[in-house]
N, C-alpha and C positions, 0 to 999 in steps of 0.2 A: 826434528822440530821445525818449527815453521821459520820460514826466512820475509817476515815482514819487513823486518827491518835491514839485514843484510845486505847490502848490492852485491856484494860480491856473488854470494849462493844464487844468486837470480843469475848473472851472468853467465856464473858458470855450469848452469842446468839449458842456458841457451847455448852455451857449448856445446852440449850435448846435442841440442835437435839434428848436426847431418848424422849422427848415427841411427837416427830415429826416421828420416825421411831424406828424399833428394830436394835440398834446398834450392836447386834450381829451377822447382816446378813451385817453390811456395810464392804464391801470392795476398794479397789483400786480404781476401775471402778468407784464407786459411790463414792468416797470421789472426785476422780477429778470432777466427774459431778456437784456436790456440788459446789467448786470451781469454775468452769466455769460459773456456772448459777450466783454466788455473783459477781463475775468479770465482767459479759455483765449486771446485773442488775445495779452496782453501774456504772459502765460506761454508761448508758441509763442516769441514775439519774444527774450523773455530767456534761455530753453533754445540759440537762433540764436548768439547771441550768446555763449554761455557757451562753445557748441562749439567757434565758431568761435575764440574768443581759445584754445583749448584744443589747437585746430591748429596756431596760432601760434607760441606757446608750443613747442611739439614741434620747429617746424619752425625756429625759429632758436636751438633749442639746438646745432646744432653752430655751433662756430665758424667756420667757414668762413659759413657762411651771416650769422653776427652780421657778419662783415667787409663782406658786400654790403650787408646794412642798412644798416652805419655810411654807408659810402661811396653810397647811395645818399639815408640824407638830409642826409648834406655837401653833395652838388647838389643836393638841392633848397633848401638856405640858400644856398649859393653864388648860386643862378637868383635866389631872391628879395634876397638881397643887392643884385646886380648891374643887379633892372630897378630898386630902387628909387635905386640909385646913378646912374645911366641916365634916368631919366624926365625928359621935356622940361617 
């Protein structure tokens, strides 16, 4: 998931960058490149996402389709009910 809000997940994916490159050659140029590339990436990602709920959305506005949802995540609590009622 996306770490918008997280500091911590941010920090520690900048952790990661000396394994990804020699940080003793990173300068300016390439810190903002950096930046740009996490800014059009997480902006791809959340335009994805935005769409896709927006399909969603559409598509179990009719009610016939809310009734498969319902009944489809009744089984899946039923299943998960059942294995943990079930488990040795």
């Amino acid at each position: 998931m996306l770490d918008v809000k997280e500091a911590s997940c941010k920090f520690g994916k900048a952790a990661l960058l000396p394994t990804v490159m020699d940080v003793s050659h990173l300068t300016m140029a390439t810190a903002t490149q950096f930046s740009v590339a996490i800014i059009l990436i997480w902006g791809g990602v959340l335009v994805g996402y935005t769409a896709l709920a927006d399909r969603g959305r559409q598509y179990f506005k009719n009610s016939s389709m809310q009734t498969w949802l319902n009944r489809g995540a009744a089984g899946a609590m039923a299943g998960a009910a059942g294995s943990i009622a079930f488990r040795e």
